[in-house]
N, CA, C and O of each residue as an XYZ file, in Angstrom:
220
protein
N    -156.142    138.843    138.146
C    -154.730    138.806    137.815
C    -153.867    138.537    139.050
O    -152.646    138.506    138.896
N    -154.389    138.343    140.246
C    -153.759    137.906    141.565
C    -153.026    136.661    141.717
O    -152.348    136.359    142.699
N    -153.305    135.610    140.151
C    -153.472    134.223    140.300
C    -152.010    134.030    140.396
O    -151.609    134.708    139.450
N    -150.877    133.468    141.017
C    -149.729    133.190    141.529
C    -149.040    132.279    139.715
O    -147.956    132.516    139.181
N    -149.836    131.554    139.343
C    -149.777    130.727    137.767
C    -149.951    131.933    136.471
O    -149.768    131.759    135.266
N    -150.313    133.026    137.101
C    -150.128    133.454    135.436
C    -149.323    133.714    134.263
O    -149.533    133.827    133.056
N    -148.019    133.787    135.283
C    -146.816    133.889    134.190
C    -146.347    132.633    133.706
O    -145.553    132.680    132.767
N    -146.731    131.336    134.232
C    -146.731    130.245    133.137
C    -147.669    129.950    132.409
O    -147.493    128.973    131.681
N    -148.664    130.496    132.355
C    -149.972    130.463    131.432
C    -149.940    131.112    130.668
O    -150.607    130.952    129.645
N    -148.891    132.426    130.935
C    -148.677    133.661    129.317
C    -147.748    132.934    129.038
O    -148.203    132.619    127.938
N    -146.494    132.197    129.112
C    -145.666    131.883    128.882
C    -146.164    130.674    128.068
O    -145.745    130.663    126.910
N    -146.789    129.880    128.343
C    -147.248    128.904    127.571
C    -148.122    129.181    126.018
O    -148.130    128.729    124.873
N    -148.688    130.037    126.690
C    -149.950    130.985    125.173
C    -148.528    131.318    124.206
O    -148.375    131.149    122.996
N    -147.570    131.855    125.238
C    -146.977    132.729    124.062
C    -146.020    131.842    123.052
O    -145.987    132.236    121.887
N    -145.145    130.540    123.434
C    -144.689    129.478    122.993
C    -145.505    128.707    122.323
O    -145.054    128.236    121.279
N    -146.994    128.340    122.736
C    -147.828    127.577    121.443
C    -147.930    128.491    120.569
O    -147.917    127.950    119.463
N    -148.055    129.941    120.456
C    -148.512    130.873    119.168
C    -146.838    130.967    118.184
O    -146.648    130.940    116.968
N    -146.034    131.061    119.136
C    -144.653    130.775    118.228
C    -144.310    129.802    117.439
O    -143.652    129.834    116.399
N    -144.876    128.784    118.086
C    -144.337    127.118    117.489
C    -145.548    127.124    116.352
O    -145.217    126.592    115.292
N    -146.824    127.616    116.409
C    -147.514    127.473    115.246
C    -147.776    128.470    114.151
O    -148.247    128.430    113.015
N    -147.086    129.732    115.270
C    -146.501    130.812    113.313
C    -145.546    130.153    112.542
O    -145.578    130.030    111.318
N    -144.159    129.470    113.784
C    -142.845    128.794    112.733
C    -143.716    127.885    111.738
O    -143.948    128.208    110.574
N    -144.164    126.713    112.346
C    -145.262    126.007    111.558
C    -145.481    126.493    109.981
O    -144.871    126.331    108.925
N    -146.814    127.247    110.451
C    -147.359    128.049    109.502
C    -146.598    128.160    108.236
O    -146.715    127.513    107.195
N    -145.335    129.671    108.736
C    -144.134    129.827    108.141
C    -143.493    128.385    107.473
O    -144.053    128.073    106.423
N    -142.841    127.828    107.740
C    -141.994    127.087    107.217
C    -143.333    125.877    106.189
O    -142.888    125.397    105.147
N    -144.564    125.574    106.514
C    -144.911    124.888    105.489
C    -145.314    126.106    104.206
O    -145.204    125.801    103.019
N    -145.769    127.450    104.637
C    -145.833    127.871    103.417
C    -144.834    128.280    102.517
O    -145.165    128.415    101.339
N    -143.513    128.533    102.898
C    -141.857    128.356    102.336
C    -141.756    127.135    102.054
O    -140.889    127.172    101.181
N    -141.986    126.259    102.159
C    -141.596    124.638    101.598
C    -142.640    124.652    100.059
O    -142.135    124.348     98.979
N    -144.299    125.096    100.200
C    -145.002    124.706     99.410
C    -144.718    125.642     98.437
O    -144.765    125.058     97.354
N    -144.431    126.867     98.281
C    -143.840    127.874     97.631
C    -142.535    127.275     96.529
O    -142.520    127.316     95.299
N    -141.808    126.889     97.194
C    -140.391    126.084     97.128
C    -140.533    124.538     95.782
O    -139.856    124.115     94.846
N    -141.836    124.174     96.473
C    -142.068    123.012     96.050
C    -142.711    123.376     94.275
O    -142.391    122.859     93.205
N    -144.019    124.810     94.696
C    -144.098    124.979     93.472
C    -142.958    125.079     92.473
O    -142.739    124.216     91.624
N    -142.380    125.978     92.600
C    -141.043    126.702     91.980
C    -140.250    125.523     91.198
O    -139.823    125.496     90.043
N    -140.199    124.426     92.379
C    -139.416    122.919     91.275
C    -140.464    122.116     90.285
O    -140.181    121.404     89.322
N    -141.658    122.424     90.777
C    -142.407    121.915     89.542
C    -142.628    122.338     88.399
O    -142.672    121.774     87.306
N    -142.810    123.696     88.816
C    -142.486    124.651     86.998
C    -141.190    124.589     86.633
O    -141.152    124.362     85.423
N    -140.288    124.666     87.018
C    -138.695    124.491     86.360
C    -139.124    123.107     85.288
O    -139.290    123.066     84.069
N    -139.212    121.982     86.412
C    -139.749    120.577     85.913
C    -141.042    120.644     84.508
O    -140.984    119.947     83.495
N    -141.534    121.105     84.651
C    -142.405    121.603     83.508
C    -141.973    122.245     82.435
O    -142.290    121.867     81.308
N    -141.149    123.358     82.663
C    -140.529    124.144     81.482
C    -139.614    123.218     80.734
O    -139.508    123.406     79.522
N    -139.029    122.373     81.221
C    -137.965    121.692     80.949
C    -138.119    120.279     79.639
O    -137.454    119.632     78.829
N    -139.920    120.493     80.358
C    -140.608    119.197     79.369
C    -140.744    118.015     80.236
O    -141.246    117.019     79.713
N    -140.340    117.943     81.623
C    -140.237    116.876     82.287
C    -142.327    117.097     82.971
O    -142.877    118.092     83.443
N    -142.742    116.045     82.766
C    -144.289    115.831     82.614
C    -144.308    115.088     83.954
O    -143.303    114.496     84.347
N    -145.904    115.130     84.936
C    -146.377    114.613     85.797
C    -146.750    113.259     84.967
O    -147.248    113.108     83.852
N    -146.319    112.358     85.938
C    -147.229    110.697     85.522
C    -148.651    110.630     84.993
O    -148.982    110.081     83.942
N    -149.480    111.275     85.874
C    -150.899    111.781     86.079
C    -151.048    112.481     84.957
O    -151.950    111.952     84.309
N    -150.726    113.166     84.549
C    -151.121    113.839     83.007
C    -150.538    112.545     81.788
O    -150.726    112.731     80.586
N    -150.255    112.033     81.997
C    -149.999    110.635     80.400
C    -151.870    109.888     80.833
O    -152.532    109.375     79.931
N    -152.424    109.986     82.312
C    -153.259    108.954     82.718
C    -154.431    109.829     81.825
O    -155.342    109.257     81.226
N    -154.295    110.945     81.836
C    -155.425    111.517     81.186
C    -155.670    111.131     79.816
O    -156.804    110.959     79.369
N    -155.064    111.053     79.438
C    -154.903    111.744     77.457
C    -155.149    109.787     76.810
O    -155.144    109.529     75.606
């Protein structure tokens, strides 16, 4: 721990682990989000393209 660089090396650990919880965070709030408009869209009767391809 003598090394003269370590406080930009915690500093760096600690900014990549932030930038990839926000990450994390914000795509699983978007995909959450995203569900939520597809069931509205569903309840509503409004149908995926992809389901007419089936039937």
């Amino acid at each position: 721990m003598d090394d003269p660089n370590i406080g930009f090396v915690i500093a760096s650990y600690a900014v990549a682990v932030t930038v990839l919880t926000a990450l994390i965070i914000a795509n699983v709030v978007s995909y959450r989000i995203e569900k939520r408009t597809i069931a509205r869209f569903e309840e509503a009767g409004i149908r995926r393209r992809s389901d007419s391809a089936k039937t």
